[in-house]
Every structure is written in structure tokens, then in C-alpha cells.
C-alpha positions in Angstrom: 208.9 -29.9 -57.5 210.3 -26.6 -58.5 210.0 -23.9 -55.6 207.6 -20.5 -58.1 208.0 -18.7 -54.8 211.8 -17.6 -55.0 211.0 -16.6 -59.1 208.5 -14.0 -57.8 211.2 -11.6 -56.8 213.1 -11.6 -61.0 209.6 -12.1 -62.1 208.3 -8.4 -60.7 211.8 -6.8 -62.0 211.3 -8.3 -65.0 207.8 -6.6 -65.4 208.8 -3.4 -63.9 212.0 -3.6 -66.3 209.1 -4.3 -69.4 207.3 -1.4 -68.3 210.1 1.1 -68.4 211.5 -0.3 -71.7 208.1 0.3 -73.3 208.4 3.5 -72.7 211.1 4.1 -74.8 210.0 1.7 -77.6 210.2 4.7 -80.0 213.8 3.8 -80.3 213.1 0.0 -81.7 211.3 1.5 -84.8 213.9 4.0 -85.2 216.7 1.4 -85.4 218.2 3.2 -82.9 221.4 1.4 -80.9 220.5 3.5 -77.6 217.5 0.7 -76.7 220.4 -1.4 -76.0 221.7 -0.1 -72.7 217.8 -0.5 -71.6 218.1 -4.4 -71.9 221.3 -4.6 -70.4 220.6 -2.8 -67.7 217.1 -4.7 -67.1 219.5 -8.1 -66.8 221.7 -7.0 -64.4 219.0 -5.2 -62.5 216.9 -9.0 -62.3 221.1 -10.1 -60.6 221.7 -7.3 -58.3 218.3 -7.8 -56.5 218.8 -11.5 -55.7 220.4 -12.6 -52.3 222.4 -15.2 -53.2 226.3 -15.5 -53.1 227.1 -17.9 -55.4 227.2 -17.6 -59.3 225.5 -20.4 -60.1 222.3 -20.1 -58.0 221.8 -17.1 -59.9 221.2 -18.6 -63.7 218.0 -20.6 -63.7 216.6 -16.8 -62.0 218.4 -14.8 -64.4 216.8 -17.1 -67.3 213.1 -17.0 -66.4 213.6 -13.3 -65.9 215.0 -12.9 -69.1 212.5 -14.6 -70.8 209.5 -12.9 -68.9 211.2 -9.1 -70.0 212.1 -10.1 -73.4 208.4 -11.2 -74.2 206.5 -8.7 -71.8 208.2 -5.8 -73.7 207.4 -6.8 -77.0 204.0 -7.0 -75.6 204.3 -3.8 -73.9 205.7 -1.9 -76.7 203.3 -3.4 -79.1 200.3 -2.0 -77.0 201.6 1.3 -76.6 202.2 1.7 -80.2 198.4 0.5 -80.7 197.1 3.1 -78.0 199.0 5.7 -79.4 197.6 4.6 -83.0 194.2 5.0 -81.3 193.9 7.9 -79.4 196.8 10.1 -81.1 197.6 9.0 -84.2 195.7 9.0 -87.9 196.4 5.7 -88.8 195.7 2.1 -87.3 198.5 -0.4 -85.6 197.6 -4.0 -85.3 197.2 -5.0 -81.8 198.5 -8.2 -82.6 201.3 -7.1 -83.8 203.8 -8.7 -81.1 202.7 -11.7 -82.0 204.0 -11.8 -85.9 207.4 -13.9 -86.6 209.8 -10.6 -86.8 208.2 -9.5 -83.5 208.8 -12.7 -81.8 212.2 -13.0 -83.0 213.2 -9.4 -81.5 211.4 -10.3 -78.2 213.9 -13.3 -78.4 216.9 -10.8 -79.1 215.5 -8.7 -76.2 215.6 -11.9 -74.0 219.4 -12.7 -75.0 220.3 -9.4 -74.4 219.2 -9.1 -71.1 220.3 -12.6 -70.1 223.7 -10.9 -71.4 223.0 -8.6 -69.1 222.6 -10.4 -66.2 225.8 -12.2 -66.8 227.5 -9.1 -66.8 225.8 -8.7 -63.5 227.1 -11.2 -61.7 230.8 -10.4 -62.3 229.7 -6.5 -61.2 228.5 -7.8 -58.0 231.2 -9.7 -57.9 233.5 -7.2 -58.3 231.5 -5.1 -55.6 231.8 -8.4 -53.3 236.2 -7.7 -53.8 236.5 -4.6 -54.2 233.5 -2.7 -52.5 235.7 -0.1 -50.5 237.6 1.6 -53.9 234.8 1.2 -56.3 233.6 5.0 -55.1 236.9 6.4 -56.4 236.9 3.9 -59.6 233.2 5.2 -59.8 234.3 8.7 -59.9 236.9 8.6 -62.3 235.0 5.6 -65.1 231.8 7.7 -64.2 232.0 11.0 -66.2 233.7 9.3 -69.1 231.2 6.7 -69.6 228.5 9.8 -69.7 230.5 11.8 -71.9 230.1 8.6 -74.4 226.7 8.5 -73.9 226.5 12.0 -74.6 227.2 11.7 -78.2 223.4 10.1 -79.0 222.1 13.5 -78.0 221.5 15.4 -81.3 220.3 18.8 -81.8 219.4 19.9 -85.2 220.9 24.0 -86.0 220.6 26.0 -89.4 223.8 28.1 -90.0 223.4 30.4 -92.9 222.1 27.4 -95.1 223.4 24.5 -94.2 221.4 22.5 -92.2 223.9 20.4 -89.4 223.4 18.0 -86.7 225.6 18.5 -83.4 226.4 15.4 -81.2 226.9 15.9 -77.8 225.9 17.7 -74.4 225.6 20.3 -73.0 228.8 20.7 -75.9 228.8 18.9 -78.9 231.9 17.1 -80.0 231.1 16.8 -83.4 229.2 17.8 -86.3 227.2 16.5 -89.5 226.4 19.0 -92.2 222.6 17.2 -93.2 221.7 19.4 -96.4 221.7 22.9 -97.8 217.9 24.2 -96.9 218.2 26.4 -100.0 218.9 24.3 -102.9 217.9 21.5 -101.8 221.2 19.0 -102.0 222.1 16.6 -99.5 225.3 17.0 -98.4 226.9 13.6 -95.7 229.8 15.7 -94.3 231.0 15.1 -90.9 233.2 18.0 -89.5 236.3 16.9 -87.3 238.4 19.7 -85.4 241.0 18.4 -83.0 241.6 21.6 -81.1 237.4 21.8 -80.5 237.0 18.7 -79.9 239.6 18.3 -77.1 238.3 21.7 -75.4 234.9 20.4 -75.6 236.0 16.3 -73.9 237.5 18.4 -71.0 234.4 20.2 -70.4 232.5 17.6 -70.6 234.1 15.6 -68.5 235.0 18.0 -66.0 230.9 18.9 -65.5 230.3 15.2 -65.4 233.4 14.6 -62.9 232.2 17.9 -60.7 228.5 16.3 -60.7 229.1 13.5 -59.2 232.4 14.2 -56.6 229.3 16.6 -55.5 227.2 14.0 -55.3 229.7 11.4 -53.1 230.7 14.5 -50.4 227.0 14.6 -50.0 226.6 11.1 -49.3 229.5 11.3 -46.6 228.1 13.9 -44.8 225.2 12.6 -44.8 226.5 9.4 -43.5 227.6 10.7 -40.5 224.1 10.6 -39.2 222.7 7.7 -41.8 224.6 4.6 -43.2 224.0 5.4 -46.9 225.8 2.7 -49.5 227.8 5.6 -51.2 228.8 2.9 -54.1 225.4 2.3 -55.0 223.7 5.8 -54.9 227.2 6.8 -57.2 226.6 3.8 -59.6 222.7 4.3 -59.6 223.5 7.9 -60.3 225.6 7.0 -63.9 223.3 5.0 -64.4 220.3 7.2 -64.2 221.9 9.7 -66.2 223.2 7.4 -69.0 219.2 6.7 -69.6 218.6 9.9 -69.4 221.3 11.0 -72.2 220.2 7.6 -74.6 216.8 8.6 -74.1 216.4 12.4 -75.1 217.9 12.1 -78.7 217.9 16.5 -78.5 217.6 18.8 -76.0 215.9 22.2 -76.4 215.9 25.4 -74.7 213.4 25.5 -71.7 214.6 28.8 -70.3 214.3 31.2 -72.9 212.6 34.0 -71.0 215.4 33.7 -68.5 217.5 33.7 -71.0 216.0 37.0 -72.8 215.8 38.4 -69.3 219.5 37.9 -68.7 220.3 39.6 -72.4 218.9 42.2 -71.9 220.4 43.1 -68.6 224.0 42.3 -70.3 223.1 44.3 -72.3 222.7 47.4 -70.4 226.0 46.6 -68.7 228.0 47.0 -72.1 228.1 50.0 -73.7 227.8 50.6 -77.5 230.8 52.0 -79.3 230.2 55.5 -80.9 232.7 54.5 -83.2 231.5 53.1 -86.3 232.7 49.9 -87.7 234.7 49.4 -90.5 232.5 48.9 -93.3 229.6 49.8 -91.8 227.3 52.5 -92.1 224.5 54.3 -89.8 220.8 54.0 -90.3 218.6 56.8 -88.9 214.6 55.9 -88.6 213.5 59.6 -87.1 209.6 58.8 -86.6 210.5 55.5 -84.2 213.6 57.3 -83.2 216.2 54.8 -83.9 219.5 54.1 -85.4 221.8 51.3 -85.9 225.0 50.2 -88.2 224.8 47.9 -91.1 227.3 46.3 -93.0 226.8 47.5 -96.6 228.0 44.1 -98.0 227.9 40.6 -96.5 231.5 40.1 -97.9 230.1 37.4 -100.1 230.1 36.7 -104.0 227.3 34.2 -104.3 225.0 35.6 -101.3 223.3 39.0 -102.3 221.6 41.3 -100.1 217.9 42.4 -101.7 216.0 44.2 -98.8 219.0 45.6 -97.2 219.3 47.7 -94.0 216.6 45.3 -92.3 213.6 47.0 -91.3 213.4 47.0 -87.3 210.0 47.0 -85.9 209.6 47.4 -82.1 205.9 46.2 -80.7 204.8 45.6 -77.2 204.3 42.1 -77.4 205.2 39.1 -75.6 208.0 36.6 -77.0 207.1 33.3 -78.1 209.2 31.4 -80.7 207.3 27.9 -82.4 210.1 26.2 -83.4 209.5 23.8 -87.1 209.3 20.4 -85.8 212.8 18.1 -87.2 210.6 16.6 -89.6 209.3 19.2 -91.4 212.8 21.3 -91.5 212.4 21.1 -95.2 209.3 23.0 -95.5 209.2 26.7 -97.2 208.9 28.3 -93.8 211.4 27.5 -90.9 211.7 29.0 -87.4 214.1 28.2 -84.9 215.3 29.5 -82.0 219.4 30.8 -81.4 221.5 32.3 -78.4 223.9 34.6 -79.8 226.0 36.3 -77.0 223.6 36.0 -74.5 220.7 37.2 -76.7 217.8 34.3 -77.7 216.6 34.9 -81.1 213.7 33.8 -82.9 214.5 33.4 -86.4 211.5 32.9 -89.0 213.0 32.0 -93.0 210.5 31.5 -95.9 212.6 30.4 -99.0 210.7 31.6 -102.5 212.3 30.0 -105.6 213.4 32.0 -108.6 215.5 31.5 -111.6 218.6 30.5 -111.0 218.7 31.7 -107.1 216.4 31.3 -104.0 214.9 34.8 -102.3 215.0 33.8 -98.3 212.7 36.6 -96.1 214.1 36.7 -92.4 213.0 37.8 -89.5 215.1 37.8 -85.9 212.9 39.0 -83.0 214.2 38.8 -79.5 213.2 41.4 -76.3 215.2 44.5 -75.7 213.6 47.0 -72.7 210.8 44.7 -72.4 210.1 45.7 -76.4 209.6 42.7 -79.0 212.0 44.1 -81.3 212.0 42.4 -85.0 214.5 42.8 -87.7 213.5 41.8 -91.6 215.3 41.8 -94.6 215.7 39.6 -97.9 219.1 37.8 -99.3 219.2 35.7 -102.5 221.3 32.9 -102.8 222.4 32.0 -106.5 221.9 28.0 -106.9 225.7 26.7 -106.9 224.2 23.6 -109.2 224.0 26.2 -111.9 227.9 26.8 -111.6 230.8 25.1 -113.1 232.6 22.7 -111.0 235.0 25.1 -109.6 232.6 27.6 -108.7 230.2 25.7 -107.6 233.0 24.5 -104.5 233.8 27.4 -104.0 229.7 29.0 -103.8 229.3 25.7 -101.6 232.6 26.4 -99.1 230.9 30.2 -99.1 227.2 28.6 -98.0 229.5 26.5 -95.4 231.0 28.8 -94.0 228.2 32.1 -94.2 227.2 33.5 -90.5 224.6 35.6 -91.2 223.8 35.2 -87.2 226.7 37.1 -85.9 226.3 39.9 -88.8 222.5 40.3 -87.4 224.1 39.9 -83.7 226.0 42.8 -84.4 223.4 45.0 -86.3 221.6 44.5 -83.2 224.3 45.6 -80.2 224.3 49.2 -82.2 221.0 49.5 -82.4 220.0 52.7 -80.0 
């Protein structure tokens, strides 16, 4: 007769494992490779809780576990998905939805995958059993670069100028993938690759990831002295939670913009403008709000056109709030976003109106100066590069690519007095 008692242990991990995948069930639907690490990790989790030595006592657990997760998170993920239907979205999911063919065969995938899992499990803990007194410094070293891989499936959308990009990576991205130009329209697939960025940006990276946790072990042996803490486990539980935590947030916003005003402002005060004016710029004088600033009076550009130029500033004594455009309506009329320039957060609202031959893009950058809301507005059209032949219509293209209209506006703003 086959002992259920010494299943119960994989059986709760297995459920526990179900639960937490569930929660990031968003990412099956997506397609998304970053569920992956979830099911390895719930197999080797269901190995590293068991007791016994030897390998083989291990697979008949490992297989009931596996089998138990893979089905229980269909089953999870299916529910969650009808919930949400129910209480949050407009349309209905069918509840019995984990039950169709395609379903079960994923929850079989998700079974294989942790049984996968598992067996990479056992040789960890086996490893542990050999080599438990230097895995800390292997730890250390594997650690950061391991997170700085992981890294790349955090994405955070930016507009510059036009073009619309993706940027892989945190807290720096290694690498990024021009989307479409927000103006005309045009998709554009281009994937930019600098060697001299992207080494600067693995060594910081990995140097923040390497700091975290050799921080993270000197804790641990000081606090040993008193308790016996496994060091090896906390480290590895650490990359671990962290690795989750970078496949899980697919971007990462700003939380800390009003520290971040705050902080801009007082940076401010520290530098001192220039009396001198720039080359190429010129002085605007606004007597009844006693103001003035400098102004480029060209962008420097051949298809980009100023139409409202200077910018109208407005200063108001009201509080900052920025609503960023949700991802998936980016390609609405009317986009706001949110920017750190220099140690100044902007809120920058564009609304595109199509003309002729060109798009007229309104914009507005707001951000706080002396505890003021202070707003700048002005109007550029942007001839359509479609409308070009070949060779101009690269070379209006490479001028979209490469427009920053956010340090021009940057600067207009350091002068302003």
C-alpha cells in the first residue's frame, strides 16, 4: 500500500507553487518566455523541501508534485482570468476554460516543466551537499550576472522627438527597439546596438547587482555571530527573489516624482544661470509675469518646423500631477508621458492634428520650479517623410531619429528667470 502521508509535504508546495504562478498568468496569454523561470523554480522548490539523501527517493515525489502544479495552475489561472472577467473586465471568460484540449495540453507542459525543474533540483542540492562551504563566493560572483540577464525582460516604453522606442534593461537599459514614428504613423522594427553603451551600462549593472548582494552576505555574517543563519540559502533565495521580481514587472515607472521635482528644484538653485547668451539663441522678455528666458530661433532641422515659436510659459499655483497614456493607447491623438531631464521631471502632454502633407504636434512640458507649476507650450510641424523621394525621405527619417526636442526645452528652461 502506498504511504499518501510522505506526498503531503510536495503536495502543499505544489499548491502554494499553483497559487503564486497564477498570479502571474498574465504572462501565458501574452506568450511571454518570462513564465518559464516560474515553473522551474516551482520543481526544484517541490526537491529542496524533501529530507531525503538519495536521488532516487526523490522522483516518485517530484512526479506527483509535478503533476498536482501543472494542473492546479491551469485551474488557478483559468479562475483568475474568469474573476477578473467578472468583476473588472467588460467581457465574459469561460470558467471552464482549463478544461478545453489546448488548456490541458499546456497544464501538461506546465507539469514537464516543473518535473524539469525538479531534476535540476536534485543536482543543485547535490552540488550544495559537495560544495556547500564556496557556493557563497560562487553565489556572489554567478549572482549579479544571472540578474543582469533577467534584467533585459524589463521594458519601458519612451517617446524621443517622434520615434516611439522600447528600452530593455534596469535600472539601465542595454538596448533599444525603435517601435514606430507617433507622427506618421509607420512602423519602424529597428533594434539599436552601441558597443561603447552597452559595455558601460553591463558594468553598472552588474556592479549594483554585485554591491547588493556582497551587502547582503556581510550582513548575514554579522549576524551570525549571534544566530546560525545558512548564508548560502538566504544569498540563493535572494537571486532568486529578485529574478521573479525582474521577469515579473515587464516596465518600471517612476514612483518618486515629487522627490524627484523636490530634488530639481533645489539643483537648481545651486547652479547658476549664465548671463551670457547662447550661441543662436535669443532672449524673450514677458514684462506683465516678469520673466525672461533664451530660445533657440531654429531647431537646426530641415523637415521639423517650428509654428508657435518662443513657447508660451505659464506659471500657476498648482500641484503637479502627470497621467501618463497607458502602453496600449500610445497611438492615440493625445499622449502624456513623464521625463527626467538633468534632474528635472517633466510632464509632457503632445496632441498630433493631421494636415496636408505634415502633422501640427501642440506640446506642453510642465514641471515645479519655486514650488510654481510652470508650463511651457508651443507648436512644431513635422512634414510626412512618405511624401519625399527615397533619398529624402532617409534622410527626414534619420532627422526624426535622431531630433531631441527634450534637451532643447531642458535648456529653454535652465534660462528661464
Amino acid at each position: 500500500m502506498i504511504k499518501i502521508k510522505k506526498f503531503k509535504p510536495v503536495i502543499l508546495a505544489a499548491i502554494i507553487c499553483a497559487i503564486i504562478c497564477s498570479m502571474v498568468g498574465f504572462l501565458i496569454f501574452e506568450g511571454s518566455l518570462l513564465f518559464l523561470p516560474y515553473l522551474f523554480l516551482a520543481g526544484a522548490f517541490m526537491i529542496f523541501i524533501q529530507k531525503e539523501q538519495s536521488a532516487y527517493k526523490f522522483l516518485d515525489k517530484l512526479l506527483v508534485g509535478s503533476l498536482v502544479f501543472g494542473f492546479l495552475t491551469m485551474f488557478f489561472v483559468s479562475l483568475r482570468m474568469y474573476l477578473s472577467s467578472i468583476f473588472l473586465g467588460d467581457s465574459s471568460f469561460p470558467f471552464w476554460f482549463w478544461l478545453l484540449p489546448d488548456s490541458l495540453l499546456m497544464a501538461l507542459l506546465f507539469c514537464f516543466n516543473s518535473f524539469l525543474g525538479g531534476l535540476l533540483g536534485i543536482v543543485l542540492k547535490g552540488f550544495y551537499a559537495l560544495y556547500k562551504n564556496k557556493l557563497d563566493k560562487v553565489i556572489i560572483v554567478i549572482g549579479p550576472a544571472l540578474l543582469m540577464i533577467f534584467s533585459l525582460g524589463v521594458v519601458k516604453t519612451k517617446i524621443g522627438g517622434t520615434i516611439e522606442s522600447n528600452l530593455h534593461g534596469w535600472p539601465y537599459p542595454f538596448l533599444i527597439h525603435q517601435i514606430k514614428d507617433v507622427i506618421d504613423g509607420f512602423f519602424i522594427d529597428k533594434w539599436i546596438f552601441s558597443p561603447g553603451s552597452l559595455y558601460h551600462y553591463v558594468i553598472f549593472d552588474y556592479l549594483l547587482y554585485l554591491v547588493l548582494i556582497s551587502l547582503v552576505y556581510f550582513a548575514v555574517k554579522l549576524i551570525n555571530k549571534k544566530l546560525k543563519i545558512n548564508s548560502t540559502l538566504v544569498l540563493f533565495g535572494l537571486v532568486i527573489l529578485l529574478i521573479l521580481f525582474l521577469s515579473f514587472y515587464s516596465a518600471i515607472k517612476e514612483s518618486n516624482a515629487p522627490s524627484l521635482i523636490k530634488e530639481s528644484d533645489i539643483s537648481q538653485t545651486k547652479k547658476p544661470i549664465s548671463q551670457t547668451v547662447k550661441s543662436g539663441f535669443e532672449i524673450f522678455s514677458d514684462k506683465k509675469q516678469g520673466i525672461s528666458f533664451e530660445y533657440p530661433t531654429d531647431l537646426g532641422t530641415r523637415y521639423i518646423s517650428v509654428v508657435d515659436w518662443p513657447p508660451i510659459v505659464t506659471i500657476e499655483s498648482k500641484v503637479y500631477s502627470c497621467e501618463e497614456t497607458p502602453l496600449e493607447k500610445s497611438s492615440m491623438l493625445e499622449i502624456i508621458s513623464q521625463q527626467s531631464l538633468n534632474g528635472r521631471t517633466y510632464c509632457i502632454d503632445v496632441r498630433h492634428e493631421g494636415a496636408a502633407g505634415s502633422v501640427y504636434s501642440t506640446y506642453i512640458y510642465s514641471t515645479v520650479r519655486n514650488d510654481k507649476l510652470v508650463s511651457l507650450n508651443f507648436t512644431l510641424r513635422y512634414n510626412n517623410c512618405a511624401n519625399y523621394p527615397e533619398e529624402q525621405s532617409q534622410a527626414c527619417t534619420k532627422e526624426r531619429e535622431t531630433f531631441n526636442l527634450d534637451e532643447t526645452i531642458d535648456l529653454i528652461f535652465q534660462t528661464l528667470k
